[in-house]
DRENDO-1510 file (C-alpha; in Angstrom, 1 decimal, always signed):
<recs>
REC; n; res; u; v; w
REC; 1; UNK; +319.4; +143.7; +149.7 .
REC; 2; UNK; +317.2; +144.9; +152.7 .
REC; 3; UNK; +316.2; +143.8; +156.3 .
REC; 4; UNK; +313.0; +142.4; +157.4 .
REC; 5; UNK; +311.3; +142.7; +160.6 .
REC; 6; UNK; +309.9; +139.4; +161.9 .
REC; 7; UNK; +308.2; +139.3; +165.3 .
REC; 8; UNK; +308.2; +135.1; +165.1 .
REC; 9; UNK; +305.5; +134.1; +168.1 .
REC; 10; UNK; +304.1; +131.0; +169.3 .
REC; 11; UNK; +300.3; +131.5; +168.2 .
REC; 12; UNK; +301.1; +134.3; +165.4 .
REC; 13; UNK; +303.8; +135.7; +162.9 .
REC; 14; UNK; +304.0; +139.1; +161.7 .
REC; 15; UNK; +306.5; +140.8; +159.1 .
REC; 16; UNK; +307.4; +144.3; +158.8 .
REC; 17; UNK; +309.5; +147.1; +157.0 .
REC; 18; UNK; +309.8; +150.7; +156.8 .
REC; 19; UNK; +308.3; +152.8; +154.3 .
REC; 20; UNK; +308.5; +156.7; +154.2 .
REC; 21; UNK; +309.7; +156.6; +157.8 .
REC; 22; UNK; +306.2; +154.4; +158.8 .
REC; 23; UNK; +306.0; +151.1; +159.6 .
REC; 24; UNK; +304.4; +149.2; +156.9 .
REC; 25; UNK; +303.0; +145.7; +157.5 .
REC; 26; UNK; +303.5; +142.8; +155.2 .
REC; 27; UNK; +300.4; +141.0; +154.5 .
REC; 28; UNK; +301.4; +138.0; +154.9 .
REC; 29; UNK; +298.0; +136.2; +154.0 .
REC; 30; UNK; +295.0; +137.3; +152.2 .
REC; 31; UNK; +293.0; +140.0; +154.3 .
REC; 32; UNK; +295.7; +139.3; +158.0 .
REC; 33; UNK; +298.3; +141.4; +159.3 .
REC; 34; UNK; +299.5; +138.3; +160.8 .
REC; 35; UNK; +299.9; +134.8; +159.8 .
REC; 36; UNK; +299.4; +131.8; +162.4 .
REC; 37; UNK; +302.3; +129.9; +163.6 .
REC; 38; UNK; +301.2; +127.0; +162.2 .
REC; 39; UNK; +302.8; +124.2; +160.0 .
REC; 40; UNK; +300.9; +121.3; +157.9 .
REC; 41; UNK; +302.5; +118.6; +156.1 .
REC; 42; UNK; +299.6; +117.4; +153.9 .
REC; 43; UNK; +300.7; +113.3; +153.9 .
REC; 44; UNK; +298.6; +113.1; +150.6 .
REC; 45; UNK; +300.3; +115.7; +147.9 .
REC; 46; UNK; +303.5; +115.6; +150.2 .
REC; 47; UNK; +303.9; +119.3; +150.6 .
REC; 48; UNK; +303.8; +121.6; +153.5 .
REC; 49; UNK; +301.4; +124.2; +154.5 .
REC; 50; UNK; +301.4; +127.1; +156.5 .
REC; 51; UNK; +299.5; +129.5; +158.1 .
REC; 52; UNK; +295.6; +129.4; +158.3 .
REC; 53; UNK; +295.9; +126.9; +155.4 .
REC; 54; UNK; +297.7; +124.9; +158.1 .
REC; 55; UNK; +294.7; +125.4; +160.4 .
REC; 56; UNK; +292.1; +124.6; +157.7 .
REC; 57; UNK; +293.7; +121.2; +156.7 .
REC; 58; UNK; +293.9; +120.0; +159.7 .
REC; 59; UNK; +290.3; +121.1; +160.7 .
REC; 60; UNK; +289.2; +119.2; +157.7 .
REC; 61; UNK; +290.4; +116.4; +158.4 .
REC; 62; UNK; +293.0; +116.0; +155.4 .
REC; 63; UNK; +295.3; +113.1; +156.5 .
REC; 64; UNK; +298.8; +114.5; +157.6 .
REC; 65; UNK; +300.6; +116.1; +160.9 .
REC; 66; UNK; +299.8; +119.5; +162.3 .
REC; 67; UNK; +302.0; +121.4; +164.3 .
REC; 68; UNK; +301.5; +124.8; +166.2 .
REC; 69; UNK; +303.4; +126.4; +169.0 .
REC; 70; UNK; +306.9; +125.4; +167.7 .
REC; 71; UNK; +308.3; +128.4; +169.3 .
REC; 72; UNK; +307.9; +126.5; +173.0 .
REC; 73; UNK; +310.7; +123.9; +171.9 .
REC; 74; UNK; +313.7; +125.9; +171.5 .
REC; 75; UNK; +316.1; +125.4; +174.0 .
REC; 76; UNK; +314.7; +121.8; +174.5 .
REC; 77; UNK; +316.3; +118.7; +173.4 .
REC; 78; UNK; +312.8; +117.9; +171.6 .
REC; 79; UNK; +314.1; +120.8; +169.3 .
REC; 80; UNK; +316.9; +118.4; +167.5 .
REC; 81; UNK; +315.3; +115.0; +168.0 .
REC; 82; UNK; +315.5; +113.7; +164.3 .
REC; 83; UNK; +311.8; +112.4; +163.2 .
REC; 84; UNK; +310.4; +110.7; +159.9 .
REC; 85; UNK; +308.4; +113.0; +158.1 .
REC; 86; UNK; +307.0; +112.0; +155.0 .
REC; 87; UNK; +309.9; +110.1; +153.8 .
REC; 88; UNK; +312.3; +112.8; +155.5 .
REC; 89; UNK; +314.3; +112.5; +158.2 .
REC; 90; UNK; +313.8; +116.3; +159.9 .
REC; 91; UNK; +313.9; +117.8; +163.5 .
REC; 92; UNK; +311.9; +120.5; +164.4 .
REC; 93; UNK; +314.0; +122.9; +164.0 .
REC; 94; UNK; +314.5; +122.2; +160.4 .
REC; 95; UNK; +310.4; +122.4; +160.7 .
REC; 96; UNK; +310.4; +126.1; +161.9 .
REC; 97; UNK; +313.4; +127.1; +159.8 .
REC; 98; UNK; +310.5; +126.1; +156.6 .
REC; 99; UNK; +308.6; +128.5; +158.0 .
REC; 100; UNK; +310.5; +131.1; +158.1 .
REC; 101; UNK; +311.5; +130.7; +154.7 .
REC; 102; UNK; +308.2; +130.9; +153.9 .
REC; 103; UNK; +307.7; +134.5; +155.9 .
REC; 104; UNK; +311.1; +135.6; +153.7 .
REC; 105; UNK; +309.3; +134.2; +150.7 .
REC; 106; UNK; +306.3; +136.1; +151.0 .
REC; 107; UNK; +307.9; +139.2; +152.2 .
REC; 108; UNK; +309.7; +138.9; +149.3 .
REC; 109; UNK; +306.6; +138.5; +146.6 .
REC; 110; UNK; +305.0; +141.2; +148.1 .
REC; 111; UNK; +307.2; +144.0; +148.3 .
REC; 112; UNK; +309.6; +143.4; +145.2 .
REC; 113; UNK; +312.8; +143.2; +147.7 .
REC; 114; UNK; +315.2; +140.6; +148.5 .
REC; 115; UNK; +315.3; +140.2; +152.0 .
REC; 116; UNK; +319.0; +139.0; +152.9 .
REC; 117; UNK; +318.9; +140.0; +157.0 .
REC; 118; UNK; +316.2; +139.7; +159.9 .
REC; 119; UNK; +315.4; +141.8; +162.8 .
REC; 120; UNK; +313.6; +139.8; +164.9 .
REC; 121; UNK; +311.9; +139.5; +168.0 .
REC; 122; UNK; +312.4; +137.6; +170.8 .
REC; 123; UNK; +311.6; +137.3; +174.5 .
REC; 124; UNK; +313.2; +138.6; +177.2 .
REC; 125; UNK; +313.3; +134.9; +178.7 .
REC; 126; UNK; +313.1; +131.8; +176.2 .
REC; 127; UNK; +313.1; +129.9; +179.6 .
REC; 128; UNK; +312.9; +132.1; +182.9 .
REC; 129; UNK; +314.0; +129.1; +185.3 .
REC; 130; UNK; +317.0; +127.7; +183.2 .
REC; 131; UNK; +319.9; +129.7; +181.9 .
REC; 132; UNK; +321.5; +126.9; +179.9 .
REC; 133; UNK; +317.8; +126.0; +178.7 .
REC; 134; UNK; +317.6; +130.4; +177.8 .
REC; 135; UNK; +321.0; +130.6; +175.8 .
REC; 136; UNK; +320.3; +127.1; +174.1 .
REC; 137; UNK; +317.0; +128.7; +172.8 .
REC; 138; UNK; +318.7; +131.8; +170.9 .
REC; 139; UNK; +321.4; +129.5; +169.4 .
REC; 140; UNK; +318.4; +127.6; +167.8 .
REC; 141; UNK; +316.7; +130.4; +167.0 .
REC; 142; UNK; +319.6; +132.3; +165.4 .
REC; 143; UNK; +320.5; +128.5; +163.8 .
REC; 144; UNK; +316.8; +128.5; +162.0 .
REC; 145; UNK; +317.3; +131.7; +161.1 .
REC; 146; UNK; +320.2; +130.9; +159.1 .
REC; 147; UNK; +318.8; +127.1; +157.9 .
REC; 148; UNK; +315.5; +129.9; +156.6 .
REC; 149; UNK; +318.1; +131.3; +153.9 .
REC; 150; UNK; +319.0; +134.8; +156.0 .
REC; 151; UNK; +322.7; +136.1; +156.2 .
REC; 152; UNK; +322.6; +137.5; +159.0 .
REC; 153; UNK; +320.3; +138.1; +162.1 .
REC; 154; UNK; +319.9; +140.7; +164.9 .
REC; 155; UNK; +317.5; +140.3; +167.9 .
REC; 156; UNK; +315.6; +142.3; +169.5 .
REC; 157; UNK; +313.5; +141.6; +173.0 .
REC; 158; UNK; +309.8; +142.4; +171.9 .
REC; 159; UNK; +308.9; +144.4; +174.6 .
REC; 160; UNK; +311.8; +146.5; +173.6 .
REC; 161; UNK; +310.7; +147.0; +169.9 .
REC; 162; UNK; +307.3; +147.9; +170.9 .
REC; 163; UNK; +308.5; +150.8; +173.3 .
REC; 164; UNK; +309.8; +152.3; +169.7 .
REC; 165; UNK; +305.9; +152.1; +168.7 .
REC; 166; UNK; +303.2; +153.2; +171.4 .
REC; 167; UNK; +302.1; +155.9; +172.5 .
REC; 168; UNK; +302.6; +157.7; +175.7 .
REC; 169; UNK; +304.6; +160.0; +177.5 .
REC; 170; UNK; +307.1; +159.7; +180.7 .
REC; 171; UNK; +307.6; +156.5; +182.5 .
REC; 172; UNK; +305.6; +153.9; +180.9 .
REC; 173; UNK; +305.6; +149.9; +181.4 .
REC; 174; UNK; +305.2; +147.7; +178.4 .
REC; 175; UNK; +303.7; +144.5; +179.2 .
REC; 176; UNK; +303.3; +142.1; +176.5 .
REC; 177; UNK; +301.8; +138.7; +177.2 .
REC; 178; UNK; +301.7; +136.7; +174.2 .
REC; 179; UNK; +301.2; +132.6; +173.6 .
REC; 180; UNK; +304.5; +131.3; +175.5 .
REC; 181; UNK; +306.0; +134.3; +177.3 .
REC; 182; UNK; +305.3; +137.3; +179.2 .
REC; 183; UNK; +307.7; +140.2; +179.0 .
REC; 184; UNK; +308.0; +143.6; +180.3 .
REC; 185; UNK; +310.0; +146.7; +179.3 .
REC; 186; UNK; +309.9; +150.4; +181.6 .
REC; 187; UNK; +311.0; +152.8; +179.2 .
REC; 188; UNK; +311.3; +156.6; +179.6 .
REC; 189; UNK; +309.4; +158.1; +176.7 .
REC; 190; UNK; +310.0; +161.9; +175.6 .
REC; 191; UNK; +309.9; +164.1; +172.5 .
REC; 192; UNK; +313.5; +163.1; +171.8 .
REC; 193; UNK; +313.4; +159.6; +171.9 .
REC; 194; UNK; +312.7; +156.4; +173.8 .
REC; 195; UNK; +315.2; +154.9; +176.8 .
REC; 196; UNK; +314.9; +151.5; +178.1 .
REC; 197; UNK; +315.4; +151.7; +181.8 .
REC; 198; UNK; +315.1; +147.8; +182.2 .
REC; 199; UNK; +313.1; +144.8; +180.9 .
REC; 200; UNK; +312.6; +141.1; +182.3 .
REC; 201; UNK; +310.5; +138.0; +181.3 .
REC; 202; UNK; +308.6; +134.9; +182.7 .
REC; 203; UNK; +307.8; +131.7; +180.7 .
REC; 204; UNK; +304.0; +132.1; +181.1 .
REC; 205; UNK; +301.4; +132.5; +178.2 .
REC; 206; UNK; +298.4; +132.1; +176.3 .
REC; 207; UNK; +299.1; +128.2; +175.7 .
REC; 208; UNK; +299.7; +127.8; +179.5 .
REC; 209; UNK; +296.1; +129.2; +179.8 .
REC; 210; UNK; +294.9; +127.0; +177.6 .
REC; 211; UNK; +296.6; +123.7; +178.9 .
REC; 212; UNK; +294.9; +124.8; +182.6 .
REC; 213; UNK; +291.5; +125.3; +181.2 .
REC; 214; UNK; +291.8; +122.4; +179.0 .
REC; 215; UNK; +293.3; +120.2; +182.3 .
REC; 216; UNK; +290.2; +121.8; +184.2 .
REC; 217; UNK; +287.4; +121.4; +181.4 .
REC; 218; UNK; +288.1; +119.2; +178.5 .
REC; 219; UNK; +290.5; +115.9; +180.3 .
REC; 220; UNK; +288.2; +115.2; +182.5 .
REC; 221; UNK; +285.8; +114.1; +180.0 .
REC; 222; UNK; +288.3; +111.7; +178.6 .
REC; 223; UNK; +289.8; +110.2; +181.8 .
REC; 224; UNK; +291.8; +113.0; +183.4 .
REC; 225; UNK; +291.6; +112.0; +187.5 .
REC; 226; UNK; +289.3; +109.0; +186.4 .
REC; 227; UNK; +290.6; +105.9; +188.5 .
REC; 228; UNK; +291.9; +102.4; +187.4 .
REC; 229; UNK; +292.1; +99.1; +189.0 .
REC; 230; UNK; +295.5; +97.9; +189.6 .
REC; 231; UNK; +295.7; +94.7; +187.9 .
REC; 232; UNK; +298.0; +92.7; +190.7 .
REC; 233; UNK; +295.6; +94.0; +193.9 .
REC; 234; UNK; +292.1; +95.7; +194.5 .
REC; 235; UNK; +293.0; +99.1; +195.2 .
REC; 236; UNK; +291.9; +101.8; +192.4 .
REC; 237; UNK; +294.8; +104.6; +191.8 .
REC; 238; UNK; +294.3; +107.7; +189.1 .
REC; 239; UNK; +294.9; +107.5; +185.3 .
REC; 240; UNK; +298.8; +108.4; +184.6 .
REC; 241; UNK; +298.4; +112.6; +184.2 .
REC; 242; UNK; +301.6; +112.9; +182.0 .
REC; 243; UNK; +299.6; +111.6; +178.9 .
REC; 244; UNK; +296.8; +114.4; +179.8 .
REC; 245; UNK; +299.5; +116.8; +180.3 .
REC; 246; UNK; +301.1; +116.5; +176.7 .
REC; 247; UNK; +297.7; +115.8; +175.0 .
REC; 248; UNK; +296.9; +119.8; +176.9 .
REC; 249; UNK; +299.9; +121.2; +175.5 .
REC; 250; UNK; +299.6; +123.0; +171.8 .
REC; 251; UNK; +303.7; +122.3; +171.1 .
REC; 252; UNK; +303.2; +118.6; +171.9 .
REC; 253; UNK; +300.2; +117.4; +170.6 .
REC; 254; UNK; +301.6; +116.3; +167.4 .
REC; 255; UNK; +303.4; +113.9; +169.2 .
REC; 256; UNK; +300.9; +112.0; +170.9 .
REC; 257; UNK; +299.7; +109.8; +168.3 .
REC; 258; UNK; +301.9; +106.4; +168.4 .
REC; 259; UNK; +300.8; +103.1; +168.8 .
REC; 260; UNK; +302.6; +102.9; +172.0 .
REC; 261; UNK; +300.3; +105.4; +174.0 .
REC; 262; UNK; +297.3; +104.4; +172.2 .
REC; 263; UNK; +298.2; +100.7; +173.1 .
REC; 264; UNK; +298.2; +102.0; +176.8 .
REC; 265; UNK; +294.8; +104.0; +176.4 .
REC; 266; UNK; +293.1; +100.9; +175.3 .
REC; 267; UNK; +294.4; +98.8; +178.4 .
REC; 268; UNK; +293.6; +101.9; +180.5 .
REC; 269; UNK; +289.7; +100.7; +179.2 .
REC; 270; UNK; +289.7; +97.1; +180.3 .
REC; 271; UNK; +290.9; +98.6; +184.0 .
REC; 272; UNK; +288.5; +101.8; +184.3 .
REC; 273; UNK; +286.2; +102.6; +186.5 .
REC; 274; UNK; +284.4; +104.5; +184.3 .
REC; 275; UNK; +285.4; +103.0; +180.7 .
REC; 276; UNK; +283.8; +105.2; +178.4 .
REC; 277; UNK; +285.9; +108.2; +179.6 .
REC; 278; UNK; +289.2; +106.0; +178.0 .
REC; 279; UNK; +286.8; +105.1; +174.9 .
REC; 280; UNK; +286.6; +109.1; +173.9 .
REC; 281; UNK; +290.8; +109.2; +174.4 .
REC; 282; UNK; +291.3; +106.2; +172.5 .
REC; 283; UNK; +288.9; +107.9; +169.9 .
REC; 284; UNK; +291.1; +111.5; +170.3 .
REC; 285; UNK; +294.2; +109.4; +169.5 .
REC; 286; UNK; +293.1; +107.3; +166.5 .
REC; 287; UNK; +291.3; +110.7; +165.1 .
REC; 288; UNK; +293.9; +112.9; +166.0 .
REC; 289; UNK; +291.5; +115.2; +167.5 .
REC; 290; UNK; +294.1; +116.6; +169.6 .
REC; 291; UNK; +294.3; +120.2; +168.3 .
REC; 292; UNK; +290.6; +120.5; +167.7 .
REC; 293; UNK; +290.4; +120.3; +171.6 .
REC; 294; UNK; +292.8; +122.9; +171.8 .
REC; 295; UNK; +291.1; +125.5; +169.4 .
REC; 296; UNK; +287.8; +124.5; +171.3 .
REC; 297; UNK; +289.5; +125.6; +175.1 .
REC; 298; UNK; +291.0; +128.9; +173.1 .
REC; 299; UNK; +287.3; +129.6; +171.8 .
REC; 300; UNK; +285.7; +128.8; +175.0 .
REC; 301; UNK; +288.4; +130.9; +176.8 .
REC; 302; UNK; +288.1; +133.7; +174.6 .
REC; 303; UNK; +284.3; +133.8; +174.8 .
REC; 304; UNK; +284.2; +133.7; +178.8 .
REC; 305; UNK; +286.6; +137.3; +178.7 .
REC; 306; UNK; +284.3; +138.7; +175.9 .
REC; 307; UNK; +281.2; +138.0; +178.6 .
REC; 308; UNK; +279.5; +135.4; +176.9 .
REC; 309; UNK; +279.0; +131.9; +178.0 .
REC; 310; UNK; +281.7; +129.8; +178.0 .
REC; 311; UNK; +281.7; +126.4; +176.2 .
REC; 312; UNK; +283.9; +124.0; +175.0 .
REC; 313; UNK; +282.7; +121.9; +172.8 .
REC; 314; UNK; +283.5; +118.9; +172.1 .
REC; 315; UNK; +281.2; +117.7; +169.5 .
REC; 316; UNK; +284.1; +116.4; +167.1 .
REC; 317; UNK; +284.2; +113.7; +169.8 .
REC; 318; UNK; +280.9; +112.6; +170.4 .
REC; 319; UNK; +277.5; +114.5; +169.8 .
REC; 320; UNK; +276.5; +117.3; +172.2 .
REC; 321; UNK; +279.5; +116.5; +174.7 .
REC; 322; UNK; +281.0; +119.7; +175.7 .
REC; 323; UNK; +282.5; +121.2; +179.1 .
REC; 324; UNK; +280.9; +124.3; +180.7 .
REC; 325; UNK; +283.5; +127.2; +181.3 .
REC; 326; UNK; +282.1; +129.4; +184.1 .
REC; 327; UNK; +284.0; +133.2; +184.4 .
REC; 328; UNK; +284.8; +132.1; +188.0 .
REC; 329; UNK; +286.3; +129.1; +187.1 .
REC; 330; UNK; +288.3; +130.5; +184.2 .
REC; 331; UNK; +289.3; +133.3; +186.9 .
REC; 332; UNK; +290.6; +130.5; +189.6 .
REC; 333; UNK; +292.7; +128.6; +187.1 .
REC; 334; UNK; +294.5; +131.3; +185.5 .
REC; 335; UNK; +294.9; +133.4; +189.2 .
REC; 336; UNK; +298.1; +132.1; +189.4 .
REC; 337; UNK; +299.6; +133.1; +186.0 .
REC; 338; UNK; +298.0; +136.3; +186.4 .
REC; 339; UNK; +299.4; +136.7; +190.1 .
REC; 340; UNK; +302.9; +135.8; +188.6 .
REC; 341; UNK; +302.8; +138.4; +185.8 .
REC; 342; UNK; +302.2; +141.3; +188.5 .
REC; 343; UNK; +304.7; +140.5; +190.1 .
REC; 344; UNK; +307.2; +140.4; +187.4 .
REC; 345; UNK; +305.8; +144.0; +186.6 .
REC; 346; UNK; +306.7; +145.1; +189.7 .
REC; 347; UNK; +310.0; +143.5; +189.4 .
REC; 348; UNK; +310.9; +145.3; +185.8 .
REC; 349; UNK; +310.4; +148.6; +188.0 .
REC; 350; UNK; +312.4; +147.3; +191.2 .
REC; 351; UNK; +315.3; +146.6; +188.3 .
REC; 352; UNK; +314.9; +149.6; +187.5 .
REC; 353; UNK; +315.9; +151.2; +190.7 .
REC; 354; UNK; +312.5; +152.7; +190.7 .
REC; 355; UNK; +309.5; +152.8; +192.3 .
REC; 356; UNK; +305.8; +151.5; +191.0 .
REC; 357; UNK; +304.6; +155.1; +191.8 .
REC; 358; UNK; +306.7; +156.2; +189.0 .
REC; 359; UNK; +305.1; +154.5; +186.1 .
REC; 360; UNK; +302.9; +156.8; +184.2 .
REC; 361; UNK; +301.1; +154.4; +182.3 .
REC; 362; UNK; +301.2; +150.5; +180.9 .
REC; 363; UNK; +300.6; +149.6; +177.6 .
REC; 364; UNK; +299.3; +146.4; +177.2 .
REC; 365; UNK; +300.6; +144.3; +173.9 .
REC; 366; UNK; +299.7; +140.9; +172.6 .
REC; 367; UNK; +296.8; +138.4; +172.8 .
REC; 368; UNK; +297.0; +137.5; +175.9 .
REC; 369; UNK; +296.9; +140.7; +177.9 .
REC; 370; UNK; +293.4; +141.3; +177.0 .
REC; 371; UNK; +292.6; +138.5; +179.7 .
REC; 372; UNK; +290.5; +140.1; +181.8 .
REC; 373; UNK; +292.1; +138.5; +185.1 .
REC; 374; UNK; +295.6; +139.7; +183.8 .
REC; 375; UNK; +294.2; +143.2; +183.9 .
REC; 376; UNK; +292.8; +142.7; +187.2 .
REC; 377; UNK; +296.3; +141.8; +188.5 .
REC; 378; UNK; +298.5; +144.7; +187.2 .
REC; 379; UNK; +295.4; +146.9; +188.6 .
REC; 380; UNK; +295.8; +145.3; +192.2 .
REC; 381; UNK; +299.7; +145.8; +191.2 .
REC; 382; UNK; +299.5; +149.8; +190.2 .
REC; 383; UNK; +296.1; +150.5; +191.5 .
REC; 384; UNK; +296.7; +154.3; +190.4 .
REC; 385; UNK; +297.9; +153.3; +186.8 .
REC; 386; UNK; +296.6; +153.6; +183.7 .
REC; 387; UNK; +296.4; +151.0; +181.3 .
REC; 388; UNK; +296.5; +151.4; +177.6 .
REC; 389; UNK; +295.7; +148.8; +174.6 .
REC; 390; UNK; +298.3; +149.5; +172.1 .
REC; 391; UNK; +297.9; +147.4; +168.3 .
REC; 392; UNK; +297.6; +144.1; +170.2 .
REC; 393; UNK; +299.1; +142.0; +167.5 .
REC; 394; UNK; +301.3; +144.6; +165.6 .
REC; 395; UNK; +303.3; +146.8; +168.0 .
REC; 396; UNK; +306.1; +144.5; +168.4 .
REC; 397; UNK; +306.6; +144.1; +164.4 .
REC; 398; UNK; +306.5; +147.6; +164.2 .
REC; 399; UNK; +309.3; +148.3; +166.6 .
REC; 400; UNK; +311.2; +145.8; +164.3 .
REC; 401; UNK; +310.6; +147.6; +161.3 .
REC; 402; UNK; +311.4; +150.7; +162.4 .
REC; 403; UNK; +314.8; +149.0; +163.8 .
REC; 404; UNK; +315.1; +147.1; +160.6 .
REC; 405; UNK; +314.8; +150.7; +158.2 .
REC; 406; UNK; +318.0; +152.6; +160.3 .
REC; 407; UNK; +320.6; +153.2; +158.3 .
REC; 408; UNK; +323.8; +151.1; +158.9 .
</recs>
């Protein structure tokens, strides 16, 4: 029996063990150190699929439900809301719990072991603004854990497990900014070891950048802000924004496809000012084209930080319609989250008991804190500082697996 390191994240997984004292890296699929965290249940062979297989199914078109982000329900109620599921009556955290199985599974083909314990990441904060909402989150978490076929289950925050892995010496600040959190460890790091001085976390990631942009770029061209005549008077008001809301958010798009809000959409038409916005909605919902706007805002997104011009397009929709993402724009609706997470770095250190002047170097970890504008804010935050890029998607796992390799 053996322990496996799983750093489970919103947009990616990653599994981990030790092996002649190194961290070793389970490949999880063909050719990836990591495996999207991503869920498919094909309606036509009734089975589920996982991964990039996930991502490929639904981007064909194969009829069925696609999920992605399940991380950002735990600690909800939406978590243990019993659904119908191709014939089965399953919440989502039975959903999550399959995937997990699966990471065992293929930890397990790969590597010859039997995996009966998990060391496994998790955030600082599930929920920064709700401590019922924060414990609630690790119960379901430790709960899908145990529904995934694992004995027993010891967390770690991620910021923590990564301090075991980067490089750097003295007072260094991890900040790791991945799809649904931000967290940040200062750690003192010497020749004989690494000691965490304090950490803390802030429920703000890569899917919030994505539900601004998409809310800036894509919603308007389906009725976001567009106006509607009120049917008793003459007076035009703005489209309800909760549906544009959900329909912007990677954990909730699944659920936007009932008759009920398409019903809406379509009498939304007959009052518009502009109908043809609330035809391309309608069109979204019967398609399900829901998460092919989200991977468009991701890949207009990432294009803008790499320098090149920013697109999203939106030609699954209707032919050459797309939304133009300018680097200043991109910069204004993310200022906010990126003001947010320097101040949290600052906070780790006042926690602490330290002072910013103290902190020889950040590391930066995860997707996320390759943003440009999030660099720009920790700079303004410790203009004298150095910042580092450590393995982006693998320093957290690798934390685990050294964790997960001790001897007990």
């Amino acid at each position: 029996m053996a322990r496996l390191g799983i750093d489970f994240g919103t947009s990616n997984t990653a599994a981990g063990v030790l092996v002649g004292g190194r961290p070793y890296v389970i490949p999880l699929e063909a050719g990836a150190q990591t495996l999207p965290s991503a869920v498919f249940m094909d309606f036509a062979d009734q089975k589920f699929l996982y991964g990039s297989s996930a991502a490929r199914a639904m981007m064909d078109g194969q009829d069925g439900r696609f999920m992605r982000a399940l991380k950002s329900v735990l600690g909800t109620p939406l978590a243990r809301e019993p659904r119908q599921f191709m014939g089965q009556r399953l919440t989502l955290l039975q959903i999550l719990a399959r995937f997990l199985a699966e990471i065992k599974t293929r930890a397990q083909t790969h590597t010859g072991l039997v995996f009966d314990q998990a060391v496994s990441g998790r955030p600082v904060r599930f929920h920064s603004s709700d401590a019922a909402k924060d414990q609630q989150a690790l119960l379901d978490l430790q709960e899908a854990y145990a529904l995934a076929g694992f004995d027993a289950v010891e967390f770690v925050p991620e910021p923590e497990a990564a301090a075991l892995a980067v490089n750097g010496q003295g007072m260094v600040l991890i900040v790791d900014i991945g799809g649904g959190t931000s967290d940040f460890t200062l750690c003192e790091r010497s020749s004989s070891g690494t000691r965490v001085l304090a950490s803390k976390g802030v429920r703000i990631g890569g899917t919030d950048f994505d539900k601004a942009l998409s809310l800036k770029g894509a919603m308007p061209l389906l009725g976001y802000e567009a106006m509607l005549k009120d049917p008793l008077g003459s007076r035009y008001y703005p489209a309800p924004r909760s549906l544009f809301h959900d329909l912007a958010s990677w954990e909730k798009i699944a659920f936007m496809y009932d008759p009920v809000t398409l019903r809406d959409v379509n009498n939304w038409i007959r009052m518009a000012q502009d109908p043809d916005k609330f035809v391309r909605l309608a069109q979204v919902l019967e398609s399900h084209l829901g998460h092919d706007i989200a991977y468009a805002v991701e890949a207009g997104k990432i294009a803008v930080n790499s320098g090149h011009p920013g697109t999203i397009d939106l030609g699954v929709i209707e032919r050459d319609l797309s939304a133009e993402l300018k680097s200043d724009v991109v910069d204004q609706c993310l200022s906010d989250f990126a003001t947010q997470i320097g101040h949290a770095a600052l906070e780790t250190i006042a926690v602490a008991g330290g002072e910013k002047e103290q902190v020889d170097t950040i590391v930066l970890v995860g997707g996320s804190s390759q943003m440009g504008i999030v660099q720009s804010s920790l700079a303004t935050c410790f203009p004298k500082v150095p910042q580092e890029t450590a393995e982006v998607f693998t320093a957290v796992v690798h934390g685990l697996a050294h964790i997960a390799g001790e001897a007990r």
